[in-house]
Every structure is written in C-alpha cells, then in structure tokens.
LUMLUM-888377 format. One line per field, with one value per residue (C-alpha): residue number from 1; residue in one letter; x, y, z. Coordinates in steps of 0.25 Angstrom, whole numbers. Layout:
// LUMLUM-888377
num NUM | ...
residu A | ...
X X | ...
Y Y | ...
Z Z | ...
//
This chain:
// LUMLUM-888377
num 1 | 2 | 3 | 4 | 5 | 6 | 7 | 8 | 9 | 10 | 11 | 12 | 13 | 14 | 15 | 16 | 17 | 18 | 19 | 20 | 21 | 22 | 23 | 24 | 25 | 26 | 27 | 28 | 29 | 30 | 31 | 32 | 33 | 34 | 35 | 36 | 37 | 38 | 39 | 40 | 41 | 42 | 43 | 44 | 45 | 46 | 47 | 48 | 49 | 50 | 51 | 52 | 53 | 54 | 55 | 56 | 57 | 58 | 59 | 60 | 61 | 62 | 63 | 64 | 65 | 66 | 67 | 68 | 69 | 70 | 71 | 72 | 73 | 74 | 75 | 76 | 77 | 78 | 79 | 80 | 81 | 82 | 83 | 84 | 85 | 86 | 87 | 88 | 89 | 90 | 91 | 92 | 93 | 94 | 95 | 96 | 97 | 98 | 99 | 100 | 101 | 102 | 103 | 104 | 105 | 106 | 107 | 108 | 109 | 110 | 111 | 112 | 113 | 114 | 115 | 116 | 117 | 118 | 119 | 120 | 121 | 122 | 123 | 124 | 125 | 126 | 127 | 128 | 129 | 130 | 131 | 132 | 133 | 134 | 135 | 136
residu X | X | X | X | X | X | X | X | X | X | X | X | X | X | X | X | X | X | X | X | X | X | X | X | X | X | X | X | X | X | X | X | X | X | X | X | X | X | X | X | X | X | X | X | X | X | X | X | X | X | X | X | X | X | X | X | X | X | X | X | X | X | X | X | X | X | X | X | X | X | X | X | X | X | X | X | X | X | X | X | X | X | X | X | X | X | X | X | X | X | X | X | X | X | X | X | X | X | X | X | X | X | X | X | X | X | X | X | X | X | X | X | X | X | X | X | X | X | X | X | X | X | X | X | X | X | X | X | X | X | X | X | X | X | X | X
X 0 | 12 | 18 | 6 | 5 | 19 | 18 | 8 | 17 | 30 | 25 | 21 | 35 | 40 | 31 | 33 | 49 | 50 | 45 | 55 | 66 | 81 | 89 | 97 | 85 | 87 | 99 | 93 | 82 | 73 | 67 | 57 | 57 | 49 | 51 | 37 | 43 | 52 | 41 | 52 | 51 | 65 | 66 | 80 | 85 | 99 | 107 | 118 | 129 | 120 | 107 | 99 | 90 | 78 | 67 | 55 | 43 | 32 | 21 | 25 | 33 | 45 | 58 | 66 | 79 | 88 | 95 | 104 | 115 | 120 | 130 | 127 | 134 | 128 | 135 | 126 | 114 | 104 | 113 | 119 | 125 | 121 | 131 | 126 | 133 | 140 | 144 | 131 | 123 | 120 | 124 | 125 | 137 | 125 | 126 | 140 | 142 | 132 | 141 | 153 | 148 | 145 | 132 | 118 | 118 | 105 | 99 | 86 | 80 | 71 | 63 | 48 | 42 | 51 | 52 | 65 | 66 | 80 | 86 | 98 | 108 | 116 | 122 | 111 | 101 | 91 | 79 | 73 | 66 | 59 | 63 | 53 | 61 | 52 | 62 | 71
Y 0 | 11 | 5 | 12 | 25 | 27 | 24 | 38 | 45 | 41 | 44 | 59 | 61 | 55 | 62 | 78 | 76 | 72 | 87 | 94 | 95 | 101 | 110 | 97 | 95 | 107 | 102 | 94 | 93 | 101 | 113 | 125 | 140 | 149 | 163 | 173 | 187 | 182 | 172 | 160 | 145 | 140 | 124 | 121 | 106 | 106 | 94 | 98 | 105 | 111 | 116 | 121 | 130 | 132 | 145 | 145 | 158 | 155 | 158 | 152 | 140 | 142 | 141 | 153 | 149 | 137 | 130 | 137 | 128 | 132 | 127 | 124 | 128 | 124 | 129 | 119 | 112 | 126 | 135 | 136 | 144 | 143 | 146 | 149 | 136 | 144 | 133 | 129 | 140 | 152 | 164 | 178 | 190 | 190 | 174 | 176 | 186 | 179 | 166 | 176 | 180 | 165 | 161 | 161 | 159 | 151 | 145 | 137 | 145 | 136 | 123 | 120 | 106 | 106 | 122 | 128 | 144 | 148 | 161 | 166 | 175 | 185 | 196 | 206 | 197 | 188 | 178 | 169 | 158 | 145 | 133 | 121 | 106 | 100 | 87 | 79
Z 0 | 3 | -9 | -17 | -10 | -14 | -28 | -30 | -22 | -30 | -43 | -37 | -33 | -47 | -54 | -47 | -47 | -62 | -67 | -57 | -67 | -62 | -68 | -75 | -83 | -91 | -95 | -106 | -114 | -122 | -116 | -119 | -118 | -122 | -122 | -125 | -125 | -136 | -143 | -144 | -138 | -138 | -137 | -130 | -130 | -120 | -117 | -106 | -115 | -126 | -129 | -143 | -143 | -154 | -155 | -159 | -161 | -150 | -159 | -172 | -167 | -176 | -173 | -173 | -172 | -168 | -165 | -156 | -148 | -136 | -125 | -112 | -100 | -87 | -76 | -64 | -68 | -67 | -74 | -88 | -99 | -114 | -125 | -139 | -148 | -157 | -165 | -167 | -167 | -175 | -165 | -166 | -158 | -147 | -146 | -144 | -135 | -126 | -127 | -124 | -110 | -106 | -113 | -108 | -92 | -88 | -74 | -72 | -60 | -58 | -64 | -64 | -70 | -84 | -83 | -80 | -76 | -84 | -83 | -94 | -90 | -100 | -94 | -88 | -96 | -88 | -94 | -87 | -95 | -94 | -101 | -102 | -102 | -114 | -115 | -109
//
C-alpha cells in the first residue's frame, strides 16, 4: 500500500524537476528570440564552442539574414562572450571592432520553464532578452 502512494508522488517530483532547466542547458541546442521593437525572431542552434544564428521578419516569416557563425566563449556556465566567426561569416568594421573590445559579453539572469533571462553587455550598451530552449 505505501509502495502506491509513492509512486504519485514520485512522478510529481519527476515531472516538476525535468522543466527547471540550469544554465548548462543553454549551452546546447536550439533556441528562440524574439525581439518586437525590432520585428526580427532569431533561431539560435549552439553546441559548447559555436553557435549560428538566422533572422527572420516577424510579420512575414522571411528570413533576413543568416547564417552568422560566431564563437563562444564561456567564462562559468551563466556567462559567456560571443565572437563574430569572421571566417565564416559576412561582417562589417562594426563586427569588427565589436570582436576587438572582446566580443559580446552575455549572462543568463535567471531561468524559468525552458526560458532564459539574457543580458548582453558592450561598452555603456545594455539589452536584456529572453531566449526560448526549442530543442535539445
């Protein structure tokens, strides 16, 4: 009979504690933002040394632009620095002076069901997104 009763409360546990995703998780995978001041979605697939990103109008669903390569940096598992791939990539004197200073400088605040609070830090810049895990 307890054997029962434990077997409801086990899956509960299992079930709440496989949504709360860590800061690791955003490491890999294939993720989501969507930014409505600027009318752009960008699909973003990482794994732990690179990530690609592709844009794409909100209203229209056509993509932009893409891919862009970039390299990643991460400095503890919350933080990290993005590098425009200029090998690989099509990049501009704003790209590079961005890669000059160090890259893009980003840390998850905080992380809710497959949601992750990132800010991006360049000089006196500041913007604070949020990034959707869509795939492992």
């Amino acid at each position: 009979m307890k054997f029962i009763l434990l077997i409801p409360l086990f899956f509960i546990f299992f079930t709440e504690n496989s949504n709360n995703l860590k800061c690791s998780d955003f490491k890999t995978g294939k993720f989501e933002l969507v930014n409505s001041e600027t009318n752009r979605k960008y699909i973003i697939e990482r794994n732990s040394e690179f990530q690609t990103e592709e844009t794409y109008n909100l209203k229209s669903g056509k993509k932009i632009s893409g891919p862009r390569f970039y390299k990643i940096k991460w400095k503890s598992d919350c933080e990290y620095n993005l590098l425009i791939d200029t090998i690989k990539s099509k990049y501009d004197e704003t790209d590079l002076y961005i890669n000059s200073k160090g890259g893009l400088n980003n840390k998850i605040l905080k992380i809710e069901n497959n949601c992750a609070t990132v800010v991006t830090y360049f000089e006196e810049m500041n913007i604070e997104a949020r990034v959707y895990k869509i795939q492992q």
